[in-house]
C-alpha positions in Angstrom: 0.0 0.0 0.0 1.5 3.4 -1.0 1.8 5.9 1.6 -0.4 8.5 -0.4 -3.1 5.5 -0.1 -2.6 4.9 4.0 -3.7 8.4 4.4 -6.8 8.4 2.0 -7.7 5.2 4.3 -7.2 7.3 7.3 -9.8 10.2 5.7 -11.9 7.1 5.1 -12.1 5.8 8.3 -12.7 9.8 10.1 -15.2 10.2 7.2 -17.5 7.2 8.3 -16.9 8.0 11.8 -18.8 11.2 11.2 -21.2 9.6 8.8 -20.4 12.0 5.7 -21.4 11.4 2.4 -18.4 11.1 0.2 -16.6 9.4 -2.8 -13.8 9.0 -5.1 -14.2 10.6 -8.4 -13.3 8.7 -11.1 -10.2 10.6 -13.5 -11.2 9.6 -17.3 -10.4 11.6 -19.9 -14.0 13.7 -19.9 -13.5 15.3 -16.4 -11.6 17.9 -15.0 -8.1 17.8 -13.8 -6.8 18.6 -10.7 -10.5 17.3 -8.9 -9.6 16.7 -5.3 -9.3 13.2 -4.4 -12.3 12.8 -2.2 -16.1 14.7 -2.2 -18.6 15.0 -0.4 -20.8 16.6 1.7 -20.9 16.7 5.9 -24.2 18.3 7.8 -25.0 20.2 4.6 -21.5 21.7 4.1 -19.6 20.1 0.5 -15.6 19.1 1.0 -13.0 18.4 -1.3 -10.0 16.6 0.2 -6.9 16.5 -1.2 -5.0 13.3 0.6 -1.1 13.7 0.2 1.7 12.0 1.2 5.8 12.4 2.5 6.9 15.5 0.9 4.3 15.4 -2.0 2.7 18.9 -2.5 -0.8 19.8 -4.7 0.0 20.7 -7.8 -1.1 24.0 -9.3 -4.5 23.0 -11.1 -4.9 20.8 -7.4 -4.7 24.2 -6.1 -6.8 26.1 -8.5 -10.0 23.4 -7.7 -9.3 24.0 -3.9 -9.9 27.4 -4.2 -13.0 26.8 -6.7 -14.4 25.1 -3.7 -13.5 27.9 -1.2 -14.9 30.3 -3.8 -18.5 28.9 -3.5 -18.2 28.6 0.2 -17.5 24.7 0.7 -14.2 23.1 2.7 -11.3 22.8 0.7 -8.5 20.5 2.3 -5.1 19.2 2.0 -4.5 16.0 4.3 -1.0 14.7 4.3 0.1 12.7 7.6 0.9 15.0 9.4 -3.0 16.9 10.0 -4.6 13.6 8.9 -6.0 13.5 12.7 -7.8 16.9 12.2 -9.5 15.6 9.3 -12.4 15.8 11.6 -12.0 19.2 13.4 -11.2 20.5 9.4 -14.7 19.3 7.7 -16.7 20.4 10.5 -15.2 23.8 9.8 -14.0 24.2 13.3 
């Protein structure tokens, strides 16, 4: 298991914990790049979580989608192992 996926299973488990909606969004050629590894939606409030890992940084259209989300008022996050535990404190905007 890559490290980059140990930390999306980490989100995972927080994200049934709090009983959010979410999913992975499939990357084919008709969608957008950059899309944030994980979506969904938590007490009315839409998230996109980007899930990093070791010294792995977004990349700029990464970057560009998070702040589309800020933009239009939802959570925009970057979880790498190190603030993977506030996943939770994070998507309930606290």
């Amino acid at each position: 298991m890559t490290p980059e996926k140990k930390v999306k299973n980490k989100v995972v488990k927080i994200l049934k914990e709090l009983g959010a909606y979410y999913f992975y969004p499939v990357q084919t050629g008709y969608g957008r790049a950059g899309i944030p590894d994980i979506v969904g939606c938590y007490r009315s409030h839409f998230f996109g979580i980007e899930c990093k890992a070791g010294k792995n940084k977004a990349t700029s259209l990464q970057l560009v989608e998070l702040e589309k989300i800020r933009d239009a008022e939802g959570i925009a996050i970057i979880i790498n192992e190190e603030n993977v535990n506030e996943t939770a404190r994070l998507i309930k905007g606290e």
